[in-house]
N, C-alpha and C positions, 0 to 999 in steps of 0.2 A: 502315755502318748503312743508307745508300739500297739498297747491292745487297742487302743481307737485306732487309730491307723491299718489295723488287723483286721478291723470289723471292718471299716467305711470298704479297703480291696473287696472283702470277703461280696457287700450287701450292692457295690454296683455291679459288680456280675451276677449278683441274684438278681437286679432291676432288670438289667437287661435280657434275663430268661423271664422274669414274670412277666414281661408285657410282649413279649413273642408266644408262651403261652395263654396269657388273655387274649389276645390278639385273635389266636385260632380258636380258643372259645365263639367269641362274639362276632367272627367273619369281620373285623373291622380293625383298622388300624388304633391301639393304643400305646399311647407311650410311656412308660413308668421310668423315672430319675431319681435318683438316691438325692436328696436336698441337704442332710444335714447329720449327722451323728454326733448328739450332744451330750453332756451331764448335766442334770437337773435331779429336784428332790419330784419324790411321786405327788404331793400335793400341787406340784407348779405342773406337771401334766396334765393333772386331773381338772384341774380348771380349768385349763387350756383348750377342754374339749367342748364342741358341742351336744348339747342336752335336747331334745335323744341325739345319739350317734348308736353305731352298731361298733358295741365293746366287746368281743371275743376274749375270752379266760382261757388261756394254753397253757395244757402242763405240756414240756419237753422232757424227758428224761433222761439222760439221767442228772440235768440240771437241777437243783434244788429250787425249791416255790415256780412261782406259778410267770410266766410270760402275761404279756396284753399285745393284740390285735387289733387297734382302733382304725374304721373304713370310715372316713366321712362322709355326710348324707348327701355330701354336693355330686361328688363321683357315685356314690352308690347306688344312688334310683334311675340315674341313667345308665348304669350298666343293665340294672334288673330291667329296666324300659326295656334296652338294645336284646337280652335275653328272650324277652315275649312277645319278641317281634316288631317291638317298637322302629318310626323313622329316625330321622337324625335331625329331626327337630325335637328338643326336649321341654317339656313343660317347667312351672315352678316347682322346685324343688318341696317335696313334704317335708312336714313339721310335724311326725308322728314316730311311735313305735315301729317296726315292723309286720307286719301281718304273718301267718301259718306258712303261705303260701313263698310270700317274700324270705323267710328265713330259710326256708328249702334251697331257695336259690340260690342265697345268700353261700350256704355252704358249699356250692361248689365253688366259689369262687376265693372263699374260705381254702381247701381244699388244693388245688390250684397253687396257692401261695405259699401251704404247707409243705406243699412236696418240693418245690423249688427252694425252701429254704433248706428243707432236710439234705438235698444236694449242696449248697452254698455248704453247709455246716460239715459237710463228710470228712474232711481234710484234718478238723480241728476235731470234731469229736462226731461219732453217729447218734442222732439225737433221735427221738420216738415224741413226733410232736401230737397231739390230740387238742380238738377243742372241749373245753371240760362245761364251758355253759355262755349264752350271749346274754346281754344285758341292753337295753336301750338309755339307763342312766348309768355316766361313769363314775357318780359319787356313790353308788350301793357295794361299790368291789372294794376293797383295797387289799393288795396282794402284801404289802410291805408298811410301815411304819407311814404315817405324813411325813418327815425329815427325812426318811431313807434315799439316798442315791440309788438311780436307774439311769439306764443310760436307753435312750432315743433315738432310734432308727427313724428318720424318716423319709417319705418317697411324695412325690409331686405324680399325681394321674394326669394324663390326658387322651380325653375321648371327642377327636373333631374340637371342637372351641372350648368342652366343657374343662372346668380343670378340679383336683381336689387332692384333699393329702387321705394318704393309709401311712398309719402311727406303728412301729413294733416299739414295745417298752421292755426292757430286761434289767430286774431289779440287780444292780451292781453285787453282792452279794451270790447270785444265781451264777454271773461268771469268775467272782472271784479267785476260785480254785484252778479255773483252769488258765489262769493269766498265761505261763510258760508258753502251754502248748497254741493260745491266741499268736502271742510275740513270733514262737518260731514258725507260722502261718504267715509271715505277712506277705511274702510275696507269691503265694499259691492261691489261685483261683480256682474253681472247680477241676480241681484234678489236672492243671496243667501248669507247669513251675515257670512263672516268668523270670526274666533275667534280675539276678538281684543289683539294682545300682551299684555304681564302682564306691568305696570307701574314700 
């Protein structure tokens, strides 16, 4: 319960940096909310997801195996719209892969997310996050067993009316070791110690 509680402090202060850095990305007001910090096995993710979706493969190190990144195609083709100068009226969402062009984009916003996290994470451990390869189906990955525990970050987008989820997945396992140093984290958010509640 303290390491969920560790994570959910740690990842609404990351929401709240990531969408002030999207924000000045895209010249436009976004909003990003931490929704939910769950446990589930990897197989109740994976189907959970939309087919395509843009499935991002992160090694962090010195975490052991691999993270996931999943951007929903609801939020994602209108950020890339807003990127290329689109208005703010957005068409029907695609029902495709990515394209060359699309996926360049894609990584800065990739990128973006990364470096806000590697912040959120500095307290608890310094991490070296990289994307290792993108996927448009999230049944061709699996980082961890089907029955394995992960645990599930998830964030609510919002850009003007549109809305959509960005998924972090961290196979249970990957923070097992550092349980302690999560627990005695709970009440530090990006480098600033807030008051610990009275006992």
């Amino acid at each position: 319960k303290e390491q969920m509680r560790a994570l959910q402090t740690m990842h609404e202060g990351f929401g709240r940096n990531f969408g002030a850095a999207l924000s000045a990305l895209l010249r436009s007001i976004m909003d990003v909310k931490l929704t939910s910090v769950d446990q589930l096995t990897y197989s109740e993710f994976v189907y959970s997801l939309e087919n395509p979706t843009c499935f991002n493969l992160l090694k962090a190190d010195p975490l052991e195996g691999n993270l996931i990144l999943d951007i929903n195609p609801s939020i994602l083709y209108p950020i890339i719209d807003r990127l290329l100068g689109g208005g703010r009226e957005s068409g029907p969402v695609a029902r495709r892969p990515l394209t060359e062009i699309e996926l360049r984009l894609v990584s800065r916003i990739t990128s973006l997310f990364l470096d806000e996290l590697r912040r959120a994470w500095e307290n608890v451990l310094p991490l070296d996050l990289k994307v290792v390869r993108v996927e448009s189906n999230p049944q061709l990955v699996q980082i961890v067993p089907p029955n394995e525990v992960v645990v599930l970050i998830s964030f609510e987008l919002t850009l003007g009316e549109i809305r959509g989820m960005v998924n972090l997945c961290i196979p249970f396992n990957s923070i097992e070791r550092i349980g302690n140093q999560l627990s005695s984290n709970t009440w530090i958010s990006y480098g600033r110690k807030t008051a610990t509640p009275e006992s």
